[in-house]
C-alpha positions, 0 to 999 in steps of 0.5 A: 262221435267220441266217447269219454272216459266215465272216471265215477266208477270201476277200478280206481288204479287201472281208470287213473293209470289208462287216463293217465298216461296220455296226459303224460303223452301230452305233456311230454309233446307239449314241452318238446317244443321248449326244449328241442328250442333248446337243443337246436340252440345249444348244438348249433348256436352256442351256449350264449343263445342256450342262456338267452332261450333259458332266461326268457323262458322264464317271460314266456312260462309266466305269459303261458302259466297264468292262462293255463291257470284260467283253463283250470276253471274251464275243466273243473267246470266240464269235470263236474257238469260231466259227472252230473250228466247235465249236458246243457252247461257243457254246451255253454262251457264249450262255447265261452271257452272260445270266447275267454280263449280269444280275448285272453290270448290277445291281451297277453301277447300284447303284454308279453311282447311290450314287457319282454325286454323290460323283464329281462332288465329287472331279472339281471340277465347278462348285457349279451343276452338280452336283445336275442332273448327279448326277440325269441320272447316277443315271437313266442308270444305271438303264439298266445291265442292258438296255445290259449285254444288249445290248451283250453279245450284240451282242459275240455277233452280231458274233463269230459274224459278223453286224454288221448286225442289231446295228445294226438294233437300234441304230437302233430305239432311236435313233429311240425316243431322238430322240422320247423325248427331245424329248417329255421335255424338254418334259413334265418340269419338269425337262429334263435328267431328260427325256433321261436317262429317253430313254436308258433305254427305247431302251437297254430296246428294244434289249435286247429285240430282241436277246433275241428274234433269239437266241431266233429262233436263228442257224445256231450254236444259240439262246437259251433263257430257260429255260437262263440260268446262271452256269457256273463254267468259261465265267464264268472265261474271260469273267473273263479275257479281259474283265476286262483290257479291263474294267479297262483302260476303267475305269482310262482313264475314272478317268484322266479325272478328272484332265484333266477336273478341269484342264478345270473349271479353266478355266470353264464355257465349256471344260466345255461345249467340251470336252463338244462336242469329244468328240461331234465327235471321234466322225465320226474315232474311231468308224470307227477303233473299227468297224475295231478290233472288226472286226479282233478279231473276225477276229482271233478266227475265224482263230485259232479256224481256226489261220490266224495268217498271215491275221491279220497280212494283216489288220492291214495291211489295217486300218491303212491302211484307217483311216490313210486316212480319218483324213487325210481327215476329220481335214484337213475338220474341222480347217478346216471344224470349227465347223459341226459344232460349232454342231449342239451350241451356238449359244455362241461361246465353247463353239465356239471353246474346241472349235476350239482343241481341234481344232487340236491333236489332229486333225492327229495323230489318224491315231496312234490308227489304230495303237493300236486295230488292233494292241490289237484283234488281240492280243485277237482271239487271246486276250492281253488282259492285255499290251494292257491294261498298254501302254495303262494305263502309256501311257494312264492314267500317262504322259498323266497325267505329260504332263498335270502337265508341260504346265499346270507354268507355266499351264492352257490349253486347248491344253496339256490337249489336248496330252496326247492326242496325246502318249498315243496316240503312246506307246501306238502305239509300245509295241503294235507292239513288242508285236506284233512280238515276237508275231509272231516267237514264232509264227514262231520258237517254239523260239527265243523259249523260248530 
């Protein structure tokens, strides 16, 4: 059986950073498969297929994001059923997941592959790039229900505190990915359904390793096929605590459609610069995610353990963990950037567009550290309803409100790209003021019911 990582005592800073670290492994795999989507395209169909890939991306991280959200409940859950030591809800948890897996990964494929081109209608995407771009979305999303499991029970492992063998299992699919997709590209007639037809059987291989080490069991209990259902009372606690997040990603990834509809403005060159940005940005962003779900789940199994003190010790931690390592790799990109840029596109025009992109966000990137630990802890402690309207009123409305204040009199690059920064600063600002009020009901009950 598999022992967990008890996250409710020790040193705060070493448990973070030990717990930490394959979540980043993780994180780092899991996105492999977009991107090396994304390099197969850009170095061996062209940048016409790069802006395809790109601009559907945007369906499929909408389909993906709204289940991952769900999947937060399932981990707030486990986190502090975890810490309470009360092992009988773990095992109803670990059996519903199954279920809500199943169920919802079925509806949003069929959804996904029924709007994919539609969407791709209403986001303006250029004539020449919609049918390849609705046909990687529709294959991709044929990949729903394994990636609904995986990514579920992963949330799973990681609450009840493993964050290793999630990305061990990440890491087999990543290697089934790399050569899935060099082997597809060339075998199809067409390329770009080569690589999506990769995402499917890695996310397929992942999805059965985590059957099979819950199956094995964990100190806390273990899968039985036999035992998959849908409990009422378990499905509406996920419901809950997942739901805000779910939506939260979907509203997000929707409020997309407006900067990427600026973005397919400005040509395919911004399309596809645009596409590559965001696989760069991920060497500053995902650690600050690693660090954001580390945070839940400790947040998580201390609130289970009734330590709220610690919680607070631990957020401070978090951010100055994460503040630090935004300045650094922030400050390399920002001069060194167009190296990471060209493992993407040999095109100038897509590595400059990138630059310019760079050089408005990453001296400011150090502002998201705020945002993601202090939404994280709140979840961890079961408010998952107040992070989701700070971040879709700041987020989702005002970035937008940004969005038509700075193309007013033009639509460049860098005033899209402005609207990030200036998002994340007022997400930042409201979350901690939500977090501050937290603290002081907690410590002062009685007068907060005043």
């Amino acid at each position: 059986m598999k022992k967990t990582l008890d996250l409710t005592e020790g040193n705060i800073w070493k448990k973070m950073l030990l717990f930490a670290l394959p979540l980043l492994g993780t994180s780092f795999i899991q996105q492999l498969y977009n991107t090396v989507d994304l390099l197969v395209v850009g170095n061996f169909l062209g940048k016409e297929a790069q802006a395809a890939v790109g601009a559907s991306s945007l369906l499929t991280n909408c389909v993906v994001g709204f289940f991952t959200g769900l999947s937060v409940g399932c981990g707030v859950m486990t986190a502090q059923a975890r810490g309470a030591g009360d092992r009988k809800r773990l095992d109803r948890i670990l059996h519903t997941a199954m279920g809500v897996s199943l169920a919802g990964g079925a509806i949003l494929s069929v959804l996904g592959v029924a709007l994919a081109r539609q969407f791709l209608v209403w986001m303006n995407a250029p004539e020449e790039i919609l049918a390849p771009g609705a046909g990687y979305a529709r294959i991709y999303l044929m990949s729903m229900i394994p990636m609904c499991i995986y990514n579920i029970y992963a949330g799973v492992m990681r609450a009840l505190g493993d964050s290793e063998s999630p990305m061990r299992m990440q890491l087999w699919g990543g290697v089934i990915n790399v050569v899935m997709d060099l082997v597809l590209v060339k075998l199809l007639p067409d390329g770009i359904y080569g690589v999506a037809l990769a995402t499917l059987f890695s996310q397929s291989a992942a999805a059965v390793l985590a059957v099979r080490y819950l199956r094995r069991g964990t100190e806390f209990g273990r899968l039985d096929l036999s035992r998959i259902r849908l409990e009422g009372e378990i499905v509406g606690e996920i419901a809950r605590l997942g739901v805000p997040a779910g939506l939260q990603n979907l509203v997000i990834t929707l409020s997309n459609v407006f900067v990427q509809s600026a973005v397919n403005r400005l040509g395919v060159d911004a399309i596809a610069g645009f596409a590559a940005y965001f696989k760069v940005e991920l060497l500053i962003y995902m650690p600050i995610v690693a660090l954001g779900s580390a945070m839940m789940t400790f947040s998580g199994q201390c609130c289970g353990a009734g330590n709220i003190r610690r919680i607070s010790e631990g957020v401070r931690v978090c951010i100055a963990m994460g503040v630090a390592y935004v300045a650094v790799m922030s400050a390399l990109l920002y001069f060194f950037g167009q190296y990471a840029f060209m493992l993407f596109t040999r095109d100038p025009g897509v590595i400059e567009s990138g630059m310019r992109i760079v050089h408005v966000t990453f001296p400011l990137y150090w502002i998201y550290v705020f945002l993601q630990i202090f939404a994280e802890a709140a979840r961890g402690k079961g408010k998952t309803l107040q992070p989701m309207l700070i971040i879709l009123a700041t987020i989702c409305v005002f970035r937008t409100v940004c969005l038509m204040i700075f193309t007013r009199s033009g639509v460049t690059i860098e005033r899209v790209a402005a609207v990030y920064p200036a998002a994340w600063f007022a997400a930042a600002v409201c979350l901690f003021l939500f977090w501050m009020k937290e603290r002081r009901r907690e410590a002062f009950p009685e007068r907060m019911k005043l």
